[in-house]
VOPAGU-2260 file (C-alpha; in pm, 1 decimal, decimal comma):
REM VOPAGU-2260
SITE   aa  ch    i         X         Y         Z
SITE  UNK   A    0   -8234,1   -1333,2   -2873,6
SITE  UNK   A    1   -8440,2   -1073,7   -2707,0
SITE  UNK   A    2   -8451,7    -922,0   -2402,7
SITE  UNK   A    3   -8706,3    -664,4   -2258,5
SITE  UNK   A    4   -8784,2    -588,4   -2654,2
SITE  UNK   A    5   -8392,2    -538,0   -2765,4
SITE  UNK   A    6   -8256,4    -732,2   -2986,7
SITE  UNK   A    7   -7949,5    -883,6   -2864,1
SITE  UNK   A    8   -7685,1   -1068,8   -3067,9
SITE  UNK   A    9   -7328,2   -1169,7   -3124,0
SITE  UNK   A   10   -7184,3    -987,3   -3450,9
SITE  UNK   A   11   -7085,0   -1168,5   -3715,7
SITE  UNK   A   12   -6638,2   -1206,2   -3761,2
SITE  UNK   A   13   -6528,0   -1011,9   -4053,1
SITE  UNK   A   14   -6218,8   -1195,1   -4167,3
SITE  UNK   A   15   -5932,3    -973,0   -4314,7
SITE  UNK   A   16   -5749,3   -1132,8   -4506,8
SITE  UNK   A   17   -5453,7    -864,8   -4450,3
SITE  UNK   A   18   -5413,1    -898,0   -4106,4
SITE  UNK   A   19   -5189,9   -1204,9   -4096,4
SITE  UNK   A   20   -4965,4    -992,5   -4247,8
SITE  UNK   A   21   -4967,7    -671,2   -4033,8
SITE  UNK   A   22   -4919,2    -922,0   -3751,4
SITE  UNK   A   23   -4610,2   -1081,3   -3896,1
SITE  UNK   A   24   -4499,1    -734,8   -3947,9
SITE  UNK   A   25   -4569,9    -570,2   -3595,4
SITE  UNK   A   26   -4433,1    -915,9   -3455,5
SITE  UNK   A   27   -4081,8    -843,6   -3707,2
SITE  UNK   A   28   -4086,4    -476,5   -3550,5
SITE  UNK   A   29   -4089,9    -579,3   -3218,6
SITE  UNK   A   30   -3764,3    -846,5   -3262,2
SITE  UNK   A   31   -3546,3    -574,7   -3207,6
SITE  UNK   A   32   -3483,8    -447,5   -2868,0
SITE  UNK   A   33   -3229,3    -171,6   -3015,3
SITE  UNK   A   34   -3325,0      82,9   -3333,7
SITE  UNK   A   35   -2980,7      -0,8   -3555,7
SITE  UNK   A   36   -2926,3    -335,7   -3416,9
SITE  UNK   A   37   -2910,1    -454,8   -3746,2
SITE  UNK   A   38   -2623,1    -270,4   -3777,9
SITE  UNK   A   39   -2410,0    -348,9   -3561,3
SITE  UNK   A   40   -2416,9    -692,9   -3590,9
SITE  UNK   A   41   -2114,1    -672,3   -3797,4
SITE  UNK   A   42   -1910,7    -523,6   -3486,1
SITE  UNK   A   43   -2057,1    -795,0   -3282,5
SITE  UNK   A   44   -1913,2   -1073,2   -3484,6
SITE  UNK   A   45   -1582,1    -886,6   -3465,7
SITE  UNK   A   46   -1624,0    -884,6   -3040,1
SITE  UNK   A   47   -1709,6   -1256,6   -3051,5
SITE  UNK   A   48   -1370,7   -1367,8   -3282,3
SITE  UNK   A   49   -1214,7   -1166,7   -2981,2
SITE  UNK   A   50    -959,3   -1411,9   -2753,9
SITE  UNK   A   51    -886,4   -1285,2   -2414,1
SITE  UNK   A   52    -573,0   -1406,8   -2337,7
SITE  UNK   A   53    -510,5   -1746,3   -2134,9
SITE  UNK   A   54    -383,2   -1679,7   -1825,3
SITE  UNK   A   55    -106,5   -1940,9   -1648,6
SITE  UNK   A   56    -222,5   -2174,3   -1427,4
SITE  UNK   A   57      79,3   -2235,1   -1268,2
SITE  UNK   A   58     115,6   -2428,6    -950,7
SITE  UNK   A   59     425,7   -2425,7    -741,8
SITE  UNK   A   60     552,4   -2735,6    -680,1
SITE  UNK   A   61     369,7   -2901,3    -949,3
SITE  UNK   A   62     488,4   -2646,7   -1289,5
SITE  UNK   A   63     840,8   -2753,1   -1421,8
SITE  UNK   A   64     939,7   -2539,2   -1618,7
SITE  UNK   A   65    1333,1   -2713,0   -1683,5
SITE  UNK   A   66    1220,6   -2749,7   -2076,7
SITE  UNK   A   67    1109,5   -2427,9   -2130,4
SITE  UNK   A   68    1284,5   -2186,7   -2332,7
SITE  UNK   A   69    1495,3   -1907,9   -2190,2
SITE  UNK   A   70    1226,7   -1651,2   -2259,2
SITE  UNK   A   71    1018,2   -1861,3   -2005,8
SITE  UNK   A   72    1234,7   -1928,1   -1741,8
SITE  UNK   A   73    1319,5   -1562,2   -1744,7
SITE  UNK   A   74     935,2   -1433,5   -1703,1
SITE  UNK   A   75     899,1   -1690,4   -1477,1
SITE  UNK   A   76    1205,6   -1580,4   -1294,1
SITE  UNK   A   77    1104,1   -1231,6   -1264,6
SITE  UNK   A   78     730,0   -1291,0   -1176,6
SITE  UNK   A   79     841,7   -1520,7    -900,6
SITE  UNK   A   80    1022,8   -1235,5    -695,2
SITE  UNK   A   81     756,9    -932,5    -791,0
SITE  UNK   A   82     550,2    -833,7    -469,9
SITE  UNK   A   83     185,5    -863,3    -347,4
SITE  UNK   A   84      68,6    -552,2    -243,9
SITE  UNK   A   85    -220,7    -471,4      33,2
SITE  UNK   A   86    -504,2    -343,2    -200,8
SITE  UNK   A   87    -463,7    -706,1    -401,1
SITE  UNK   A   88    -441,0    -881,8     -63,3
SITE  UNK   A   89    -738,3    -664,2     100,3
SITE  UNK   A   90    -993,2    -732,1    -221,5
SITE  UNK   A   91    -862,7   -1111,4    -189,3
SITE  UNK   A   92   -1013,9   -1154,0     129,9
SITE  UNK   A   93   -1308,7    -944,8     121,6
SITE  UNK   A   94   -1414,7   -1105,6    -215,9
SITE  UNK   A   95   -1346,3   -1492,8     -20,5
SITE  UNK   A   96   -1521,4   -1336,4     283,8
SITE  UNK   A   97   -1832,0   -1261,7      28,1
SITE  UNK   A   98   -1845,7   -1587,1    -167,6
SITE  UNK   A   99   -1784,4   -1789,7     146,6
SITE  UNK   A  100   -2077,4   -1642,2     271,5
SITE  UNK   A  101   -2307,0   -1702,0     -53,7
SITE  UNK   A  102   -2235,9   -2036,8     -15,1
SITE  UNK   A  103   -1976,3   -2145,6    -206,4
SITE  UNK   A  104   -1720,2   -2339,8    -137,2
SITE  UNK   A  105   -1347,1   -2245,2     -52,9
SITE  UNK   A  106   -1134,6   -2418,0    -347,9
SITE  UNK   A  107   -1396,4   -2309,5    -588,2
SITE  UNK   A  108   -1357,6   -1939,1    -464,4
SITE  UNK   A  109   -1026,0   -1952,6    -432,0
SITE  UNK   A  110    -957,5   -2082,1    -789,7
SITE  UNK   A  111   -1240,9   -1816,8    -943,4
SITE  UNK   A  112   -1078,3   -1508,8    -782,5
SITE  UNK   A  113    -701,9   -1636,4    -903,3
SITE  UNK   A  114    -827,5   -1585,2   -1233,0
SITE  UNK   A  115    -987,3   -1223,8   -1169,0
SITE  UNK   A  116    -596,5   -1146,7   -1053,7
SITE  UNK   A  117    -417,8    -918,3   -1267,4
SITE  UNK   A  118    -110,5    -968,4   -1065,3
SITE  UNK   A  119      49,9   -1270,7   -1211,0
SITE  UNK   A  120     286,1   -1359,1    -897,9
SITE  UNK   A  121     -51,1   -1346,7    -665,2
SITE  UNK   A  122    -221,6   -1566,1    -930,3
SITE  UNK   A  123     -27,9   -1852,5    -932,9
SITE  UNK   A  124     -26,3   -1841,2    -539,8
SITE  UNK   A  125    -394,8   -1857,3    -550,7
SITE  UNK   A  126    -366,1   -2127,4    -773,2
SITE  UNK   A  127    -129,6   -2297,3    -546,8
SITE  UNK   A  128    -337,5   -2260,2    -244,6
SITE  UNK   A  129    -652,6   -2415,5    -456,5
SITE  UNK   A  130    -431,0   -2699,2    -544,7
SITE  UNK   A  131    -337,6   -2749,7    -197,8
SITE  UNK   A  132    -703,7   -2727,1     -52,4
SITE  UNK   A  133    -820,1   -3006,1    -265,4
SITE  UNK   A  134    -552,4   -3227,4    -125,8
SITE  UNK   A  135    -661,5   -3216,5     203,5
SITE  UNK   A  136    -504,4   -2907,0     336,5
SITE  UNK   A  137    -711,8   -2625,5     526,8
SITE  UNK   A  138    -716,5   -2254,6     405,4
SITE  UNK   A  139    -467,2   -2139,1     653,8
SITE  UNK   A  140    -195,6   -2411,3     618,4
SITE  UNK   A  141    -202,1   -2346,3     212,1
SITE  UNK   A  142    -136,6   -2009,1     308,6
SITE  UNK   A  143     137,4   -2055,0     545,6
SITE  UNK   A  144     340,6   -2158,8     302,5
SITE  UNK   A  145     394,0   -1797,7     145,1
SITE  UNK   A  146     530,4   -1623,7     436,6
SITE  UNK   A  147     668,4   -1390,0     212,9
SITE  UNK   A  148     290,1   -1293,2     103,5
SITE  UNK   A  149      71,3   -1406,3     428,1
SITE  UNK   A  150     217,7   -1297,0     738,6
SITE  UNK   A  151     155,0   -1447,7    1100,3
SITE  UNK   A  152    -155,1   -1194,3    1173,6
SITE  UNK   A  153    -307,2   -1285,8     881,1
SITE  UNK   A  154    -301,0   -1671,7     894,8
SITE  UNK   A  155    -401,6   -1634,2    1249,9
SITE  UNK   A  156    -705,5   -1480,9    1145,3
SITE  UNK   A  157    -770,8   -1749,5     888,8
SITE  UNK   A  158    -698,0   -2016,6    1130,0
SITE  UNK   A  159    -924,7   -1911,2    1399,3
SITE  UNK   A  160   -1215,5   -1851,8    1173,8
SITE  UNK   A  161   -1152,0   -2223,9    1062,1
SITE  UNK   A  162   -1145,1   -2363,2    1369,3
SITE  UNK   A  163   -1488,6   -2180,7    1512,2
SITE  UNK   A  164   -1676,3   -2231,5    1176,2
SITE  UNK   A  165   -1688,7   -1855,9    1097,6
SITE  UNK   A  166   -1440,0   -1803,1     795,5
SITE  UNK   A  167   -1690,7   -1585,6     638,0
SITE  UNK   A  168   -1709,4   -1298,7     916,8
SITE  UNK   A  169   -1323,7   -1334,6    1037,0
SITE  UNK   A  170   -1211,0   -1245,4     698,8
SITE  UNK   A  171   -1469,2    -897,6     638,9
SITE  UNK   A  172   -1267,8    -826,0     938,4
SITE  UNK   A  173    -937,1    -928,0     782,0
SITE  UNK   A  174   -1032,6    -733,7     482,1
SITE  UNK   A  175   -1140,9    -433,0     668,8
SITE  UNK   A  176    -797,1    -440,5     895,2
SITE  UNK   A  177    -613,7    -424,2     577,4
SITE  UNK   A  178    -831,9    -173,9     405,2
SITE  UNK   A  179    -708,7      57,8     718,7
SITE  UNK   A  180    -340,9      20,5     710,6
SITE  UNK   A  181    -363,2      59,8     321,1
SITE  UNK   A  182    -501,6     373,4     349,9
SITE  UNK   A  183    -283,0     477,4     610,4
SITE  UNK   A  184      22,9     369,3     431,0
SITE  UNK   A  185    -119,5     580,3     143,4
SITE  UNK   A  186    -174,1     893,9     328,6
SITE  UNK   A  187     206,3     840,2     495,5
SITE  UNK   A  188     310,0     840,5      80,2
SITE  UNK   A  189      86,4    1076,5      51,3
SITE  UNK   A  190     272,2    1333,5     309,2
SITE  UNK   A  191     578,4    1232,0     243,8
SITE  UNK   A  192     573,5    1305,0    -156,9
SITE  UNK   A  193     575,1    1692,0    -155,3
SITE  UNK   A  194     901,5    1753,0      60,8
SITE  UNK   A  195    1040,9    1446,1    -163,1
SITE  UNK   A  196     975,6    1605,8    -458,0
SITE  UNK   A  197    1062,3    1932,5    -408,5
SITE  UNK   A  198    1411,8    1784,4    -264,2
SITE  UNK   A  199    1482,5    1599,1    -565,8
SITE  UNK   A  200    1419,7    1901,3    -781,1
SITE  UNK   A  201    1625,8    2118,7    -608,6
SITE  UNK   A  202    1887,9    1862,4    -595,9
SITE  UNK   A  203    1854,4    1809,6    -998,7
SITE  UNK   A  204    1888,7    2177,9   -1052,5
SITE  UNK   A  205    2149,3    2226,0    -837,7
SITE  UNK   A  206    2397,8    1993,6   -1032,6
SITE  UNK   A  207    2211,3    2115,5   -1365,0
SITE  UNK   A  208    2380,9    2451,4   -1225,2
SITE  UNK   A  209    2737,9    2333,1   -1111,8
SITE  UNK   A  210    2778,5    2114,4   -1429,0
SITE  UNK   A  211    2648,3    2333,4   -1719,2
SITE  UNK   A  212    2600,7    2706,9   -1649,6
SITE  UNK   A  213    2835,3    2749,5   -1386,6
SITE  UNK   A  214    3144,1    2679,5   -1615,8
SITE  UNK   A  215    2994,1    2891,5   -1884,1
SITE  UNK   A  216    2998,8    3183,7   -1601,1
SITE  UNK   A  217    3326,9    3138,3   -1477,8
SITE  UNK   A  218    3472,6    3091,0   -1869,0
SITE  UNK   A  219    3332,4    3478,2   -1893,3
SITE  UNK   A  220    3420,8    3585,8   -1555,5
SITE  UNK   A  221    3792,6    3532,7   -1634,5
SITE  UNK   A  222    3769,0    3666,1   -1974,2
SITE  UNK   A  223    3639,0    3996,1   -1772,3
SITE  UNK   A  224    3935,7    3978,6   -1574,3
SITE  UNK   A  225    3787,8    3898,7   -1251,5
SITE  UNK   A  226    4009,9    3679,2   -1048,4
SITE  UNK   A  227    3875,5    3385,5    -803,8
SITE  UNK   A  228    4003,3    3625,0    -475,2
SITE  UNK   A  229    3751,7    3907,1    -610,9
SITE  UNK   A  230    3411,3    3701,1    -595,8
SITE  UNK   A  231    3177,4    3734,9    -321,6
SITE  UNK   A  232    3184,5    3439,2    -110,3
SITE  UNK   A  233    2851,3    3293,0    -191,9
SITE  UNK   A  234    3004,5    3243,5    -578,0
SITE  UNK   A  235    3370,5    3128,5    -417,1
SITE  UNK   A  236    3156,8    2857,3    -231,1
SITE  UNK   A  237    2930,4    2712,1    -537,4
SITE  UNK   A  238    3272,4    2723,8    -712,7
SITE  UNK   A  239    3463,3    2475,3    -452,5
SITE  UNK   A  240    3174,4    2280,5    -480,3
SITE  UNK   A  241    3163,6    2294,0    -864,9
SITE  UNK   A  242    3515,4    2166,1    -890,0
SITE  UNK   A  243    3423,2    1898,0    -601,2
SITE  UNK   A  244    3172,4    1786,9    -786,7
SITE  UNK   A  245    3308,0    1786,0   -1194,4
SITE  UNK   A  246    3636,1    1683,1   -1058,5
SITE  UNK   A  247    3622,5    1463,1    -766,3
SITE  UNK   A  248    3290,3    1281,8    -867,8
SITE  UNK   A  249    3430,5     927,7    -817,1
SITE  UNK   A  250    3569,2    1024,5    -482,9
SITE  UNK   A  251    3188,6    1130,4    -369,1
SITE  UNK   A  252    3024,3     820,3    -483,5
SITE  UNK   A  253    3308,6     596,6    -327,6
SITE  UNK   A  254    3262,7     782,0       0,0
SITE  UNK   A  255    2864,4     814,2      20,0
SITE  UNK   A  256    2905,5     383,3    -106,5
SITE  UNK   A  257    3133,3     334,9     184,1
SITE  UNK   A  258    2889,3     504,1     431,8
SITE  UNK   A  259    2650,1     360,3     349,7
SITE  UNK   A  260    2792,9      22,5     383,7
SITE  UNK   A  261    2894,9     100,9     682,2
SITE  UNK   A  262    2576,9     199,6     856,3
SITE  UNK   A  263    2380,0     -91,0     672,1
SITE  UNK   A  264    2697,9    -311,4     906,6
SITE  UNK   A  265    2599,6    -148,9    1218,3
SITE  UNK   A  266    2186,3    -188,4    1108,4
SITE  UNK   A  267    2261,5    -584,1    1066,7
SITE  UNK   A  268    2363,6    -594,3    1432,6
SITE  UNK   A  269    2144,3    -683,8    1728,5
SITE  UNK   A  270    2298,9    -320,7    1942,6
SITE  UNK   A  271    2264,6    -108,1    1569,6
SITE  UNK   A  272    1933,1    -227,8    1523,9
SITE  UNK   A  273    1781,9    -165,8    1812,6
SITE  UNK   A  274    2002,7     141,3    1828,0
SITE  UNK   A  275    1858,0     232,5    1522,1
SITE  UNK   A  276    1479,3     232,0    1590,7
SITE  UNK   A  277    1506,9     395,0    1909,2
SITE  UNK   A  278    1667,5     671,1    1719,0
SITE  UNK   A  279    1386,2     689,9    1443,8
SITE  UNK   A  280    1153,1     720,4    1763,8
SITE  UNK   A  281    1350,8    1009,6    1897,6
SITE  UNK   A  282    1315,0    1194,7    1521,2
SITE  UNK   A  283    1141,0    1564,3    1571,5
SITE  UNK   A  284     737,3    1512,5    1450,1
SITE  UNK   A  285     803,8    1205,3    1268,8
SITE  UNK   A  286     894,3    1006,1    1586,5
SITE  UNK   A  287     559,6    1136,1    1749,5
SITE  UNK   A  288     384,0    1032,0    1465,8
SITE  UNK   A  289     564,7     662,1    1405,6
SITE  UNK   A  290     492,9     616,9    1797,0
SITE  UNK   A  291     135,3     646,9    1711,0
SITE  UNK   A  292     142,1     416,8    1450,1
SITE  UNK   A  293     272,5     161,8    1637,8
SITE  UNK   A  294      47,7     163,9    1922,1
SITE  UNK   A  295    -227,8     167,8    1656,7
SITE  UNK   A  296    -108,0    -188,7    1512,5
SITE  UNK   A  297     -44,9    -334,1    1799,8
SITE  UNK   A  298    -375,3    -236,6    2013,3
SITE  UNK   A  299    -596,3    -321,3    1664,1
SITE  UNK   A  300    -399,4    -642,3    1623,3
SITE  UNK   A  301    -446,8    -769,5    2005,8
SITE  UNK   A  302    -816,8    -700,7    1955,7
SITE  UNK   A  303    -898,9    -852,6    1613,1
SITE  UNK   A  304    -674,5   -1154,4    1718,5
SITE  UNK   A  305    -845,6   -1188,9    2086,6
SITE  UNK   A  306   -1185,9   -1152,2    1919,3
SITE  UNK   A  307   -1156,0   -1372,5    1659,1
SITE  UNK   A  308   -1096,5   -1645,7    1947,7
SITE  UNK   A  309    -737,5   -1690,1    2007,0
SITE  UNK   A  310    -561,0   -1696,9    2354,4
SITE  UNK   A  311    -403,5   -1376,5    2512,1
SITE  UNK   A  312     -47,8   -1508,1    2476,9
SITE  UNK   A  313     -67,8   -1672,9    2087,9
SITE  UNK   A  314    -215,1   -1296,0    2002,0
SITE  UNK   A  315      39,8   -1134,2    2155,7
SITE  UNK   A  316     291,8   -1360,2    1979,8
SITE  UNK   A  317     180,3   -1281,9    1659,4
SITE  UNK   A  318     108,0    -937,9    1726,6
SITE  UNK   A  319     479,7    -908,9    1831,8
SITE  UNK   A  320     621,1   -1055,5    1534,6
SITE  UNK   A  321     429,9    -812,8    1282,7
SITE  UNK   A  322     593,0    -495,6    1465,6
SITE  UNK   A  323     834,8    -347,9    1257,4
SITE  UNK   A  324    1020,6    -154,0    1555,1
SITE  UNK   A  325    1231,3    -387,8    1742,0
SITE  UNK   A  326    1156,1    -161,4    2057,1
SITE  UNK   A  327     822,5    -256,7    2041,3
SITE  UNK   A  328     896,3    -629,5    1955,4
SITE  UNK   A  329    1100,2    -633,0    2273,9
SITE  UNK   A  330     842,3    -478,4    2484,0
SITE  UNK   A  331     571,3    -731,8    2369,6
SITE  UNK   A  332     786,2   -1004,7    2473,1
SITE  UNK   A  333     792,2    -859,1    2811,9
SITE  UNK   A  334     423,2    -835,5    2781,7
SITE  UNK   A  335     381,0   -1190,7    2692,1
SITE  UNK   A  336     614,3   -1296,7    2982,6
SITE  UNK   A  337     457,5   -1119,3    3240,2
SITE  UNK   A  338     116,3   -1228,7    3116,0
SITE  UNK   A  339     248,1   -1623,4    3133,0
SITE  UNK   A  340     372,3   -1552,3    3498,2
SITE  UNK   A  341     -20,7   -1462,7    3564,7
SITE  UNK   A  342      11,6   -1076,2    3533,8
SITE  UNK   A  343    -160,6    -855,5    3361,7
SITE  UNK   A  344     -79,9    -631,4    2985,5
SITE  UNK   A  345    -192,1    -314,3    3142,8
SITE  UNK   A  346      52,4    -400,5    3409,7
SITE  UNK   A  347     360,2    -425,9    3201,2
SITE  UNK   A  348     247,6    -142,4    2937,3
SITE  UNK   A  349     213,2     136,6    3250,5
SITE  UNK   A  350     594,7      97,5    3268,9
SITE  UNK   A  351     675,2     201,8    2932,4
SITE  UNK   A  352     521,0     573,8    2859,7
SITE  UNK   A  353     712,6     626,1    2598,1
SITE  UNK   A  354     586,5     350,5    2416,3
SITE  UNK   A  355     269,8     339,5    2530,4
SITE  UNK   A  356     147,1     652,9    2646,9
SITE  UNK   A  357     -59,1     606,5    2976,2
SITE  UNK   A  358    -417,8     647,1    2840,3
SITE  UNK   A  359    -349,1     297,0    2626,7
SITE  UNK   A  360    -230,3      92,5    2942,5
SITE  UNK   A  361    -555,2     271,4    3156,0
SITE  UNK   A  362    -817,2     141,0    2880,6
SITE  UNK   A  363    -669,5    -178,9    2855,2
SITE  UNK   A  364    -689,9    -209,1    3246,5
SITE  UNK   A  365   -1013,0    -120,9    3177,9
SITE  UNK   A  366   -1095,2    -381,1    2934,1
SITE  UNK   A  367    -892,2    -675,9    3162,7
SITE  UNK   A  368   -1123,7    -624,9    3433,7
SITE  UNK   A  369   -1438,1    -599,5    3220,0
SITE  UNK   A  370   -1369,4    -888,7    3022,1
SITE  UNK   A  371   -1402,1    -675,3    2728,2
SITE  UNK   A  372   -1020,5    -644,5    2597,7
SITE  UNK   A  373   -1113,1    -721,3    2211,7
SITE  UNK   A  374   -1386,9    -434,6    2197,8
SITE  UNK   A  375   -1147,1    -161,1    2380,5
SITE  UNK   A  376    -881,3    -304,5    2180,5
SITE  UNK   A  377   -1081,2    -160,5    1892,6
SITE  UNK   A  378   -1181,6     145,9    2053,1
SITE  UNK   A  379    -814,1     249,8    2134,8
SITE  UNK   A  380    -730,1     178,9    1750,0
SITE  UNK   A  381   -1029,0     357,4    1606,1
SITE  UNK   A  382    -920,4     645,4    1850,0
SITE  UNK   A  383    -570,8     677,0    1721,2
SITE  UNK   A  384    -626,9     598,7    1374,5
SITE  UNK   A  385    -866,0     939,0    1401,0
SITE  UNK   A  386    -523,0    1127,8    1573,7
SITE  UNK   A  387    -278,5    1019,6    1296,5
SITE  UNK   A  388    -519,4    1130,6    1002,4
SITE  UNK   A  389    -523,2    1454,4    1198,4
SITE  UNK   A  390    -181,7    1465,1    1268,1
SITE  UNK   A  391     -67,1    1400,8     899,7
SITE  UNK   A  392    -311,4    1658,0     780,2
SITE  UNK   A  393    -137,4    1943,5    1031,8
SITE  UNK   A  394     196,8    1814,0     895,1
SITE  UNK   A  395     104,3    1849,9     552,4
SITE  UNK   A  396     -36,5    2174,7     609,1
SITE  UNK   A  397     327,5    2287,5     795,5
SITE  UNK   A  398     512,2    2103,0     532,9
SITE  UNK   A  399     413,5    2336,0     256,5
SITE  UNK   A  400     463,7    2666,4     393,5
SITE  UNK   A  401     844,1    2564,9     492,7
SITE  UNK   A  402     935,2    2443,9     148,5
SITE  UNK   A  403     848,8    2740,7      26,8
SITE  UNK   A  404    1031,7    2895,5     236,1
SITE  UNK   A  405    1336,6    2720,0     160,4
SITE  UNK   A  406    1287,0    2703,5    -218,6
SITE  UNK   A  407    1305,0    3056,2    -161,3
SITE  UNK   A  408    1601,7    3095,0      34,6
SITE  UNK   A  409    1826,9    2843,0    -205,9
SITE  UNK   A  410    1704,0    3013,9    -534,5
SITE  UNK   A  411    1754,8    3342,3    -364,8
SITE  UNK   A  412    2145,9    3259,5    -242,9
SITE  UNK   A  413    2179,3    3070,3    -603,5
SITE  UNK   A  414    2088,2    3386,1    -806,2
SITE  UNK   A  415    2300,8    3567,4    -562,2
SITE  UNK   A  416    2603,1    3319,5    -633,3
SITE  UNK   A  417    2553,8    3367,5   -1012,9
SITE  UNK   A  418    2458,8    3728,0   -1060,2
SITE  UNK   A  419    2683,8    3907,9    -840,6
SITE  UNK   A  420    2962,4    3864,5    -988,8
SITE  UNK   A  421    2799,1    3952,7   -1316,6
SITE  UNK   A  422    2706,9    4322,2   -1134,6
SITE  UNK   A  423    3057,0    4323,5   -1025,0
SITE  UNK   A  424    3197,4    4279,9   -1440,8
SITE  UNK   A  425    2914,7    4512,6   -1584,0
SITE  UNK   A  426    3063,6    4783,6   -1307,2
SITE  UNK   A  427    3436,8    4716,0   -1408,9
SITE  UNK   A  428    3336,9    4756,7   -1781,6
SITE  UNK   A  429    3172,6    5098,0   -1737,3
């Protein structure tokens, strides 16, 4: 073919007859994603004859375990009274609050994160409440039947979100409520360890001290010739309470027992329990501080419960029964009785300062007349939870400097108890 004089043609196809087989090898190279795969093949077969473990599927009410053998019975036994703790509880619901919201369905959920569980107790109530949903029960009933695990605030939630069709977005608020107070319950451990420990190590050295090396002293004291009248009165004290302790050992235990009996008596009355939270109120910096808390749960309680849909008086009720402090339980029921006789919560809170300091009953006045109770409901919470962080950080920071101090002081009177009197034989020697 020519065009403008050029010769213009399509080259002949040189077949090599080699190149079927670079393909094949090129294509070979390229089958592994991995330089060594090959090698570990081996260690893959091993991962694949792997068995993970099969978990229980145990349903209560359903699992009989009468002809089981003792071995059973007793695992059961002890699984069946081991505790749920927030952090499983708070990844629970925020997990549900996720899949509900992809789209799939409760019981399915349900049964795929009771087999993520690695708590065993919280698995077979999963596994329970599964069962229970696909007979006909709704999420919050199944629950309701651990009310050792699910408590009235929660199932409220649960039931509201149920009954207005959004499940998914009452329980990220669930999860995020209980997120909170797990945090907050670990920074209360958290400020609470350090005077602990140090406490328990002092106490651990001290009877180290009066039962081991104090004898030993004493035994070479009296070889020395020192008499009991001659010892300063730091050692003549740690010796009485040597002697109380190696002696009279029984006698402590029988009377620390019998106190304690006694005040758990008065705590099991209506007068001693009441008696006994006021006083917990009334404790220097801790009763501050466990005033604060309480007014936290119960103004971020009121306004996840009235958000989520339920009426004043039903979140007040359940609100009420989650407060530890029967103070506060009382006080709500006053609340909830003025509210049913058409008052108002701001109303009844202003008369309590000491519960409530004034600023809480204002906003809430605020948020009556505004319509807007839930969202400064939150507000007050988010407000206080910011003043207890601060106010365990200033406590930990004061906590440290005093133990020092009184490590200090008891291993300075402790040496003083031991080595004086050893001054006092190396000066009668010479």
């Amino acid at each position: 073919m020519e065009f403008d004089g050029l010769q213009i043609g399509t080259p002949k196809k040189t077949v090599n007859k080699e190149a079927p087989e670079k393909k094949e090898q090129a294509a070979d190279a390229t089958d592994y994603i991995v330089d060594g795969a090959s090698g570990g093949r081996d260690i893959l077969k091993k991962i694949k004859r792997i068995v993970i473990s099969e978990r229980d599927d145990v349903i209560y009410g359903v699992y009989d375990n009468r002809d089981k053998p003792f071995s059973v019975k007793f695992n059961d036994f002890l699984i069946d009274r081991s505790s749920v703790s927030l952090k499983d509880k708070s990844y629970f619901f925020h997990m549900l609050a996720v899949m509900v919201d992809a789209g799939i369905p409760v019981v399915q959920a349900v049964k795929s994160l009771a087999g993520r569980s690695d708590n065993p107790r919280f698995r077979r109530i999963l596994n329970t409440i599964a069962y229970s949903c696909e007979h006909g029960f709704k999420l919050a009933d199944a629950m309701d039947r651990f009310e050792d695990v699910f408590d009235d605030f929660e199932i409220g939630i649960v039931k509201s979100g149920e009954a207005t069709g959004h499940l998914n977005t009452m329980l990220f608020q669930l999860s995020s409520e209980l997120d909170k107070k797990h945090d907050l319950s670990l920074k209360l451990w958290g400020a609470a360890v350090y005077p602990i420990a140090v406490l328990s190590v002092l106490f651990l050295v001290t009877i180290g001290m009066l039962v081991w090396v104090f004898p030993t002293l004493l035994n070479m004291l009296t070889e020395g010739g020192i008499v009991a009248g001659d010892l300063p009165f730091a050692t003549r004290a740690l010796l009485t309470l040597q002697t109380a302790v190696t002696d009279y050992w029984w006698a402590i235990l029988m009377v620390v027992f019998a106190l304690f009996g006694m005040f758990k008596m008065y705590v099991a009355t209506s007068y001693g329990a009441v008696k006994w939270d006021y006083m917990k109120l009334k404790i220097p910096i801790v009763g501050g501080l466990l005033r604060r808390l309480y007014v936290l749960r119960f103004v971020s309680m009121i306004g996840l419960l009235v958000e989520s849909g339920l009426p004043v008086i039903k979140s007040l009720k359940i609100t009420g029964g989650a407060l530890s402090n029967r103070l506060y339980r009382i006080k709500t029921q006053e609340v909830i009785d003025v509210v049913k006789d058409g008052g108002k919560i701001s109303d009844s809170l202003s008369d309590s300062e000491y519960l409530f300091p004034p600023e809480v009953s204002q906003m809430i006045r605020v948020g009556e007349k505004s319509a807007s109770l839930a969202k400064i409901s939150i507000k007050i919470s988010d407000q206080y939870q910011r003043e207890i962080d601060n106010s365990l950080k200033k406590i930990s920071s004061v906590f440290e400097p005093v133990m020092i101090l009184f490590v200090g002081l008891f291993v300075g009177l402790l040496a003083l108890a031991v080595m004086a009197p050893i001054f006092n034989l190396s000066t009668l020697i010479q």
